[in-house]
C-alpha positions as CSV (number, residue, x, y, z in Angstrom):
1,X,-79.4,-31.0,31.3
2,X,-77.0,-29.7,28.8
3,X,-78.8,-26.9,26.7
4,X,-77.7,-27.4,23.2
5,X,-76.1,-24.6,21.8
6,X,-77.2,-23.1,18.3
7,X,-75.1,-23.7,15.6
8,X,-74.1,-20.6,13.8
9,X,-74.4,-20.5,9.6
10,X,-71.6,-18.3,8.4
11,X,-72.5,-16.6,5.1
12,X,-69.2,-15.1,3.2
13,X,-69.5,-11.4,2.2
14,X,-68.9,-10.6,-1.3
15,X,-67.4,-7.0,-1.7
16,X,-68.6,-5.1,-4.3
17,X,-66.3,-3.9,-6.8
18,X,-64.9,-0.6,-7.4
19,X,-62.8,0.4,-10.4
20,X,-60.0,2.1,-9.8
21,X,-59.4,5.3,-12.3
22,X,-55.6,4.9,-11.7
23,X,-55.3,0.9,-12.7
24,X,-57.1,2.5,-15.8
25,X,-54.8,5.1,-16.6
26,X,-51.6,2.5,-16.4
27,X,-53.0,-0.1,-18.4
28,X,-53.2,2.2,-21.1
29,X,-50.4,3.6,-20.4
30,X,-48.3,-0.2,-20.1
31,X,-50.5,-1.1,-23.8
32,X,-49.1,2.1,-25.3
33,X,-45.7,1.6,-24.2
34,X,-45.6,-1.9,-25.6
35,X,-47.2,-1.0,-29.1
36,X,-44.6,2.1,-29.2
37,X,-41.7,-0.6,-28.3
38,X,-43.2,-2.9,-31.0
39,X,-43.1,-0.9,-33.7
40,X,-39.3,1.1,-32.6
41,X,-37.8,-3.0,-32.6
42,X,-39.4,-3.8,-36.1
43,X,-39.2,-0.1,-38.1
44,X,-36.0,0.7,-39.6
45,X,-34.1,3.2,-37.3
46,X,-31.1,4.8,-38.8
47,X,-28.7,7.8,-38.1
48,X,-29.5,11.0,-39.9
49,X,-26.9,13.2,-41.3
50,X,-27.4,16.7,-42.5
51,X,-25.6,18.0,-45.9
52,X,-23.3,20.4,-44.8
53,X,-20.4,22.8,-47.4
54,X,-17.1,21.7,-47.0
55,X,-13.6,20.6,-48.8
56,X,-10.8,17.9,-48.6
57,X,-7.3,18.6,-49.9
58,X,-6.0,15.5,-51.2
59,X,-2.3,15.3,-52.2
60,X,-0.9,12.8,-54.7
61,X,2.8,11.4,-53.4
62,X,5.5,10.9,-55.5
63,X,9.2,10.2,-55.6
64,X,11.1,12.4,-57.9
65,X,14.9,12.9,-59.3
66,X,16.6,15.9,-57.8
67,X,18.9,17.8,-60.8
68,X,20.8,20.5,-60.1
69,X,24.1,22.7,-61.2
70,X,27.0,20.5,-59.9
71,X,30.6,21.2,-60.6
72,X,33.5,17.9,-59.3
73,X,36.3,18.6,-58.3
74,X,39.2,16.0,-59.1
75,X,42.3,15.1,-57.2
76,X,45.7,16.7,-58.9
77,X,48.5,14.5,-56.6
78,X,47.9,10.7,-54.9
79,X,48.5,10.6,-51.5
80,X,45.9,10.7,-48.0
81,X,43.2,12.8,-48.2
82,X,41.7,14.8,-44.9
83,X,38.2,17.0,-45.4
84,X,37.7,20.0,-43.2
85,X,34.4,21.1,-44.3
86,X,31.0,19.2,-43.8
87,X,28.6,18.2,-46.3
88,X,26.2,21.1,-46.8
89,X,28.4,24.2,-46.1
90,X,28.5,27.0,-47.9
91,X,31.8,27.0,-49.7
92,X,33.1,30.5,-50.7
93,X,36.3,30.7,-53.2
94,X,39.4,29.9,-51.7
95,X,37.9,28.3,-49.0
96,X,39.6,25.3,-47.8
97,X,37.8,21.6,-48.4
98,X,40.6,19.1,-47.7
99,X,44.6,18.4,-47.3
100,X,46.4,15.5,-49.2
101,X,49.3,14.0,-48.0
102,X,52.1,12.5,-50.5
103,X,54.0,10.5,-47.6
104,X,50.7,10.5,-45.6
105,X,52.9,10.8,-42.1
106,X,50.7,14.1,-41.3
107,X,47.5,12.6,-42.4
108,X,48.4,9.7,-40.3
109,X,48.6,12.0,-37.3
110,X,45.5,13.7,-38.0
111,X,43.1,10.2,-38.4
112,X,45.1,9.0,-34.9
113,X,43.4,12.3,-33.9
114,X,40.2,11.5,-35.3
115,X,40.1,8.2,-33.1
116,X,39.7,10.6,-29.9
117,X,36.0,11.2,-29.7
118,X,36.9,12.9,-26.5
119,X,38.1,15.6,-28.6
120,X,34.6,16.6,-29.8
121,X,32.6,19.9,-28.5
122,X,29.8,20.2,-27.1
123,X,28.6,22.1,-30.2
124,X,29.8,19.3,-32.5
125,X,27.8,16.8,-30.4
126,X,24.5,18.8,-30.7
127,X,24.8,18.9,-34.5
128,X,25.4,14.9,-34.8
129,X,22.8,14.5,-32.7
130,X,20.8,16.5,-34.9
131,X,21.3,15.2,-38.3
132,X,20.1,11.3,-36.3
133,X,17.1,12.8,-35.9
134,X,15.9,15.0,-38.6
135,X,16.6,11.5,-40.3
136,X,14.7,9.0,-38.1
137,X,11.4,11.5,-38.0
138,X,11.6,11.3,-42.2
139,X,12.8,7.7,-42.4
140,X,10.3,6.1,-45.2
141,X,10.0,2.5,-46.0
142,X,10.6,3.2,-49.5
143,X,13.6,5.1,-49.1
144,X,15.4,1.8,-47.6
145,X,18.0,2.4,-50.0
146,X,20.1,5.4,-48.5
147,X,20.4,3.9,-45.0
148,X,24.1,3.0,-45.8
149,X,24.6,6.7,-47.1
150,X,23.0,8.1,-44.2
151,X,25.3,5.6,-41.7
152,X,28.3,6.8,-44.0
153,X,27.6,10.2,-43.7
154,X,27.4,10.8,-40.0
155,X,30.5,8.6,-39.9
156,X,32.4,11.0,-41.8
157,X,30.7,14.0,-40.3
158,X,32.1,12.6,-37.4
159,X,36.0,12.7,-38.9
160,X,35.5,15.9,-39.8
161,X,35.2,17.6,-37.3
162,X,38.1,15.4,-35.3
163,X,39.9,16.6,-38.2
164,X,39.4,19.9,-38.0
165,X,40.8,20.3,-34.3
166,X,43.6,17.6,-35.2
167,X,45.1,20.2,-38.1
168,X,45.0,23.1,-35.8
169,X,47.4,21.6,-33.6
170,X,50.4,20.3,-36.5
171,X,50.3,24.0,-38.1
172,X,53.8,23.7,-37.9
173,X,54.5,20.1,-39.4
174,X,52.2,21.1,-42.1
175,X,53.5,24.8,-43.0
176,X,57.0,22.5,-43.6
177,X,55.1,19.8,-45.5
178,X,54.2,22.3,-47.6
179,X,57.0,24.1,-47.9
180,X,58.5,20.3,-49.4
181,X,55.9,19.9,-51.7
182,X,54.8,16.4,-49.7
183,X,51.6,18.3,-48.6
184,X,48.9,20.1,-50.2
185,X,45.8,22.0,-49.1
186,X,42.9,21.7,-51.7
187,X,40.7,25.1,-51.9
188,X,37.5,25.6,-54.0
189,X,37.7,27.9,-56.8
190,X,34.1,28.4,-57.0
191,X,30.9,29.8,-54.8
192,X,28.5,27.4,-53.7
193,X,27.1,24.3,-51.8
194,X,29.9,21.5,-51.3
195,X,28.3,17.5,-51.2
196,X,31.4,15.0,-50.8
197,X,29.6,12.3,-52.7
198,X,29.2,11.5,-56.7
199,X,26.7,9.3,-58.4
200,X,26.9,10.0,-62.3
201,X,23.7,12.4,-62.2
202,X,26.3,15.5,-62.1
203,X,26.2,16.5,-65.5
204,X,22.3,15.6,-65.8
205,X,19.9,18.5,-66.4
206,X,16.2,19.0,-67.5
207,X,17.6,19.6,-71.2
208,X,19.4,16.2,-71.8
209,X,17.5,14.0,-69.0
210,X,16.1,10.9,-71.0
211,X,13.8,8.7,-69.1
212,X,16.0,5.3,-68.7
213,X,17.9,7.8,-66.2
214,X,15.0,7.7,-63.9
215,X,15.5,4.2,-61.4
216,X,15.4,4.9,-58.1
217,X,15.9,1.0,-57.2
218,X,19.4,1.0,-58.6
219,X,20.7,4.0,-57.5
220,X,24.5,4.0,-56.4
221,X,25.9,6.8,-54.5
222,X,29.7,6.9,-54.1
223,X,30.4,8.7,-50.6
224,X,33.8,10.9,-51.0
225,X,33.7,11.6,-47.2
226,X,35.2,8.0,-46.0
227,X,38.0,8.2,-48.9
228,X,41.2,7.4,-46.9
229,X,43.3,7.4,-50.4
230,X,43.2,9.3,-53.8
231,X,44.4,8.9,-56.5
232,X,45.4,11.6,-59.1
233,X,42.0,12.3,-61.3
234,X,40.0,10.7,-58.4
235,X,37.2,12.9,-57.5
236,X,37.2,14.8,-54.8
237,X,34.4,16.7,-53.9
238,X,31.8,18.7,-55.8
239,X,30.0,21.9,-55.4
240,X,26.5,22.7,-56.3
241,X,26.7,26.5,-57.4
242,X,23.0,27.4,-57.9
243,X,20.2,27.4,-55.7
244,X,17.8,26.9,-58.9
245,X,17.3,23.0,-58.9
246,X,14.9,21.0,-60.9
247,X,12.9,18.1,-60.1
248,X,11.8,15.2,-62.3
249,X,8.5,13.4,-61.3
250,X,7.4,10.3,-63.6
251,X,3.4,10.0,-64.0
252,X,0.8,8.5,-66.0
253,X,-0.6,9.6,-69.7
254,X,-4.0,10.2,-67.6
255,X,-2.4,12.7,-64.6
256,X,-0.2,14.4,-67.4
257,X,-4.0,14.8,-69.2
258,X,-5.4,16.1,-65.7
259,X,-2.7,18.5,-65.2
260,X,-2.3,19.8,-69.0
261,X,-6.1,21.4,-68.0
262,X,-3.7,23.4,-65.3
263,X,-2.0,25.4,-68.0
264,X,-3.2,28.4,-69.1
265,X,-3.6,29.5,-72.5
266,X,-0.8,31.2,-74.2
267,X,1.5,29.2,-71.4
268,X,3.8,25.9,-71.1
269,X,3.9,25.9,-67.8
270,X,1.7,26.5,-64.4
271,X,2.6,26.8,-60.5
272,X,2.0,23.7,-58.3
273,X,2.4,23.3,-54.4
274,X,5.1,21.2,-53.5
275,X,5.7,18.8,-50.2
276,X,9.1,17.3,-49.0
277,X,8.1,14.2,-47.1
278,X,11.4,14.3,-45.7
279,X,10.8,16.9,-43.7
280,X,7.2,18.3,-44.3
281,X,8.1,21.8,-45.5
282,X,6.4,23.4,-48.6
283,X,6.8,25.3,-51.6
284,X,5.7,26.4,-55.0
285,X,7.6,25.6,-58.1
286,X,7.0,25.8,-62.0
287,X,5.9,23.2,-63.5
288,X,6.0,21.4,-67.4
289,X,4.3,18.5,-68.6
290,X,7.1,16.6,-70.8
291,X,6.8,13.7,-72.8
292,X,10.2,12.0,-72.6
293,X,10.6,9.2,-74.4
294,X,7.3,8.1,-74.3
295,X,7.2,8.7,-71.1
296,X,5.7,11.5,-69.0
297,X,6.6,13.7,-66.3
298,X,6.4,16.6,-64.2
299,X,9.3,18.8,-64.5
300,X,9.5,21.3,-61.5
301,X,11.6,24.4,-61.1
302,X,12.3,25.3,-57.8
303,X,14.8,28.5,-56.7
304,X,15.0,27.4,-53.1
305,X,15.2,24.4,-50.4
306,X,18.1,23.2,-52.8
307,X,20.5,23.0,-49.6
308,X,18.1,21.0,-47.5
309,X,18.4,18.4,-50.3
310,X,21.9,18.4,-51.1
311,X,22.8,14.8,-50.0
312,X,19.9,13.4,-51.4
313,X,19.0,12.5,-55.2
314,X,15.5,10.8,-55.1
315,X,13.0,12.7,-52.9
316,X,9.5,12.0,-52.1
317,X,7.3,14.7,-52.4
318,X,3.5,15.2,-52.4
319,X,1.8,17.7,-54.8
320,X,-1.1,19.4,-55.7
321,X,-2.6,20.2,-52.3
322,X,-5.9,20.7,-54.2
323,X,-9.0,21.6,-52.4
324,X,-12.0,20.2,-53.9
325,X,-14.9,22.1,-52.3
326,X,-18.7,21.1,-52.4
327,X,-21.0,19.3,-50.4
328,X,-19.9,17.1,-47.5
329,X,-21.0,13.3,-46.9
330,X,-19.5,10.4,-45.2
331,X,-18.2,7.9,-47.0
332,X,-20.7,5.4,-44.7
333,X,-24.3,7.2,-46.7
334,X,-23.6,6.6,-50.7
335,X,-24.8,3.4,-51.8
336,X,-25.4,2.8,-55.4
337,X,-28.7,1.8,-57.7
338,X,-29.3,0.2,-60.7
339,X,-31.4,2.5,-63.4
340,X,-33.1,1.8,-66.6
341,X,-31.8,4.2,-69.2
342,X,-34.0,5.5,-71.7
343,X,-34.6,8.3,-74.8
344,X,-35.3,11.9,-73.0
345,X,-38.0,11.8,-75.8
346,X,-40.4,9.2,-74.7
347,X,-40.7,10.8,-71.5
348,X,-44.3,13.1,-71.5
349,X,-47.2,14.2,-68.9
350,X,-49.9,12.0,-68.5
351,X,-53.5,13.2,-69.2
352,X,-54.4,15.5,-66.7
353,X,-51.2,14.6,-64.8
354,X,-48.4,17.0,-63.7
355,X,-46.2,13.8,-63.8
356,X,-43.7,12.8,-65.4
357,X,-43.7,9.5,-67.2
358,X,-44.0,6.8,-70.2
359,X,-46.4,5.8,-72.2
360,X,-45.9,1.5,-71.7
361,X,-47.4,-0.9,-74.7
362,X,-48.7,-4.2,-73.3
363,X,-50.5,-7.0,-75.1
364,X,-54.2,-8.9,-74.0
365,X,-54.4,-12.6,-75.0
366,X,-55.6,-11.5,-78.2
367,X,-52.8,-10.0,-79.4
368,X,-54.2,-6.3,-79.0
369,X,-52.0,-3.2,-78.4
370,X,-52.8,-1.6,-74.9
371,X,-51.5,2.0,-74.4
372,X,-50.8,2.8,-70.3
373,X,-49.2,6.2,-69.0
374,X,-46.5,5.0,-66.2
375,X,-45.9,7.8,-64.0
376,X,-41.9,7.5,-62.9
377,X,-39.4,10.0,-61.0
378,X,-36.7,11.0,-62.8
379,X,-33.2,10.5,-61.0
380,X,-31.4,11.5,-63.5
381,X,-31.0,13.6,-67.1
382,X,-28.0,12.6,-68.7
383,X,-27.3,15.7,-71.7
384,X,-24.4,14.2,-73.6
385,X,-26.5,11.0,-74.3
386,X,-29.9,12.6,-74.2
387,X,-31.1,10.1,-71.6
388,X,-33.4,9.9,-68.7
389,X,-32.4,7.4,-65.5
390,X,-35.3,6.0,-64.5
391,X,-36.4,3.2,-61.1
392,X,-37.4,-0.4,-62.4
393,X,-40.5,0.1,-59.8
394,X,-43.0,-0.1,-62.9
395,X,-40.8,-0.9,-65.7
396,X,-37.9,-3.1,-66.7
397,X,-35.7,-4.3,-69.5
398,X,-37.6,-5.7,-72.9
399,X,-40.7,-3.1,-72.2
400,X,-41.8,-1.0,-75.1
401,X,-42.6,2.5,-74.6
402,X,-44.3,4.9,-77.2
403,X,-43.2,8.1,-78.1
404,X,-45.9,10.9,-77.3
405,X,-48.2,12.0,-79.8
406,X,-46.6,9.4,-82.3
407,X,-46.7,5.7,-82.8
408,X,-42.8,5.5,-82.9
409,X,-41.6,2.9,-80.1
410,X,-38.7,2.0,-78.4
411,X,-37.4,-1.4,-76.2
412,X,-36.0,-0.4,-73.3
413,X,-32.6,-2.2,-72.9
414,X,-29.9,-0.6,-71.4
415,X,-29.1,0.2,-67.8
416,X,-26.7,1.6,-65.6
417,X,-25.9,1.7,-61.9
418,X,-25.1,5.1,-60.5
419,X,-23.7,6.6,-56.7
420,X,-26.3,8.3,-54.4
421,X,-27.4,8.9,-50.9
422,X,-31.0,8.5,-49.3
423,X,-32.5,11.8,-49.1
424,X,-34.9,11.2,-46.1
425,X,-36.9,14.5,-45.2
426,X,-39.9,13.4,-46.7
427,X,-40.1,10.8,-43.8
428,X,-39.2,8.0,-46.4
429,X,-36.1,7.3,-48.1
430,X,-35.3,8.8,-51.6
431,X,-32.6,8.1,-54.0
432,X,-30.6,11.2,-54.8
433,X,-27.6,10.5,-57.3
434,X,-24.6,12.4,-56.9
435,X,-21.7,13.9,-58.4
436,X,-18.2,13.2,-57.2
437,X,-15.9,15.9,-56.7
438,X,-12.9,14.6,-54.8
439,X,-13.0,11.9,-52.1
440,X,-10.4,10.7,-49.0
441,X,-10.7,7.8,-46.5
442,X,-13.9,9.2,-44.6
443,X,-15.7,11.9,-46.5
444,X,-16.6,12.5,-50.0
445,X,-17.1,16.1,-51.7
446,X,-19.8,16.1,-54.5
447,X,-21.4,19.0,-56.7
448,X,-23.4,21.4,-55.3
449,X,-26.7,22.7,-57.4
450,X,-27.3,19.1,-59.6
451,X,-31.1,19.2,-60.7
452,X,-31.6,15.5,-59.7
453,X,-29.7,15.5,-56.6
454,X,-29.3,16.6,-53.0
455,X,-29.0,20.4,-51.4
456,X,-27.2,22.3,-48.6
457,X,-29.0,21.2,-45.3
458,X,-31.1,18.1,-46.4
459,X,-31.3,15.3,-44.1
460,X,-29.6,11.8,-45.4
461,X,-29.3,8.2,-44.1
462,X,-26.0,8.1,-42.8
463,X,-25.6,4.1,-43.2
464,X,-26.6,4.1,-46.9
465,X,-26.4,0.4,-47.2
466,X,-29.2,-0.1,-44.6
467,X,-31.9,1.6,-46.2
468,X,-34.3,0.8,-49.4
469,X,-36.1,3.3,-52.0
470,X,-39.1,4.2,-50.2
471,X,-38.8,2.3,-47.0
472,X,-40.4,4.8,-44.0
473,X,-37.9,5.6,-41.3
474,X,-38.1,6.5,-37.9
């Protein structure tokens, strides 16, 4: 007989159990982080910037009309005419400038002559090459118009130096030419700077210049250095024979206001820096404000940098180079806030207050007068109006205030917006106003020690359109 085998009750063992110190210590740890990731994603978090000193030169660009001394020179025979000098050179007396030819056989020799290219230096390459580029790296948008002069110019620089070699070979056929009267050499009688070009501005100087003179969009420029032909009286060339030159700069009633302030008392006049835009070198010249015709400019004196200029009678130029120095802020931090604008007088201390503020007249339902101090910050005290800018937090346009210690009142009804940054040291934002000194593309400079506005080394919201008067910031 089978014995029966005892069935066995299992009973499950429930483990006691243990807390663990180190679950503990990264729960709270997990909760904290959350809480802290919370509040970073829903609290305003900007970029600080601290107030440092600094300056921006800003230069004001115009176009001016060159006048200088300038003495033509005018063909005596007809016949064909062959330059030996360049545009630019120093031309002393009796130097020579050009040949014309009665019968033109010689002149025809030299121009075949001037075909050869092959004929050019090395030396007369460079300098070609040259003039292309000092006028591609200046080339201006706004100076479209002497493009043609420029492509005439080299053309003819070009021819004269072909020329040049091409006459020193015929020195016999034209010592006989001469000797027949059928050829001529034309030599300058004075000392100076030869240009081979006219444009009507040659007997133009600061003295007679009237305003209608001043068009830079129609300016014609006759270039002497392609002439093939002259006739007798035809001009020739022309020679600038001073180095003083004189530049006339057209600007408005309000610069011509701003730069009167420049000159001195017991002085017309006062120096300003000069730019050429042509080929960024600088200078200093002496400067008038005129009234010509009802119209003003800047007339500048200059006694050197004429040569560089010589082929050229409108120039762009930048002036002033002021430096505006102050305090430094990006452009990115000023925002701007509206103010209520009220008397200086009806601001007071409150009883037992060190504040500043108003005394504000509301009305129960019965009619009854009700006198409240409003404490307020002051952003603002402007002396010429004697006014205070004050927020709108407590107040706003149509409250009365109450003069202190009187019974006098006063509406409040004006206001005014005003440019500021967000002062935020204080942990929360602040509107400081500020004072504009000078401004550019990416910084502005303001005035340093304003009672009511920002110092060297204070911390401001960099993006000022981000931020609201008293928000707390991270």
């Amino acid at each position: 007989m089978k014995s029966k085998r005892r069935k066995r009750k299992i009973v499950p063992y429930r483990r006691r159990f243990h807390l663990n110190i180190g679950i503990i210590i990264f729960a709270f740890v997990f909760i904290y982080f959350v809480i802290y990731l919370i509040s970073y994603l829903t609290q305003n978090n900007i970029a600080v910037y601290e107030v440092q000193y600094g300056q921006i030169a800003k230069n004001k660009s115009y176009t001016g009309l060159v006048l200088r001394p300038e003495q033509v020179f005018y063909a005596s025979d007809a016949g064909s005419v062959n330059y030996y000098k360049k545009e630019g050179d120093k031309a002393g007396y009796n130097d020579l400038i050009c040949s014309v030819d009665k019968a033109g056989n010689i002149s025809e020799e030299i121009s075949q002559a001037g075909m050869d290219t092959a004929n050019l230096s090395d030396e007369e390459l460079l300098n070609i090459q040259n003039t292309i580029t000092t006028y591609v790296s200046g080339y201006s948008g706004s100076q479209f118009y002497n493009v043609y002069s420029f492509k005439e110019g080299v053309n003819a620089q070009i021819q004269e130096n072909l020329y040049v070699n091409a006459l020193d070979s015929l020195t016999d056929k034209t010592t006989e030419a001469v000797s027949q009267n059928t050829f001529s050499f034309v030599r300058t009688t004075v000392d100076g700077i030869l240009a081979l070009y006219t444009d009507g501005y040659e007997d133009v100087s600061a003295d007679n210049f009237k305003a209608e003179m001043y068009n830079p969009a129609s300016y014609v420029k006759t270039n002497l250095k392609g002439n093939a032909q002259v006739t007798s009286g035809q001009a020739l060339y022309k020679i600038a024979t001073s180095e003083d030159w004189t530049l006339m700069v057209p600007i408005t009633e309000k610069e011509a206001k701003e730069y009167q302030k420049k000159i001195s008392e017991g002085s017309d006049s006062f120096v300003l820096h000069v730019k050429f835009r042509k080929d960024n070198t600088e200078t200093n010249a002496t400067t008038y404000v005129r009234n010509i015709d009802g119209t003003y400019f800047l007339q500048l004196n200059l006694n050197n940098s004429m040569i560089r200029f010589l082929s050229d009678r409108y120039i762009e130029v930048e002036l002033g180079a002021d430096e505006s120095k102050g305090l430094k802020l990006p452009n990115t931090a000023i925002a701007e806030k509206e103010f209520l604008v009220i008397p200086k007088e009806y601001v007071g201390k409150g009883d037992n207050s060190f504040s500043s503020g108003v005394i504000k007249i509301t009305k129960d339902k019965h009619g009854k007068e009700k006198a409240e101090f409003i404490a307020t910050d002051l952003y603002y005290g402007d002396e010429a109006n004697n006014t205070y800018y004050i927020s709108e937090d407590s107040l706003s346009v149509g409250d009365t205030i109450q003069l202190p210690n009187s019974t006098q009142q006063y509406t409040i009804k004006d206001k005014d917006t005003r440019k500021g940054v967000y002062n935020v040291d204080k942990g929360y934002a602040v509107f400081r106003l500020i004072d504009v000194l000078a401004e550019n593309e990416e910084y502005t400079i303001v005035k340093t020690g304003t009672k009511y506005g920002i110092s060297l080394y204070d911390h401001i919201a960099m993006d000022g359109s981000g931020v609201n008067e008293g928000e707390f910031l991270n």
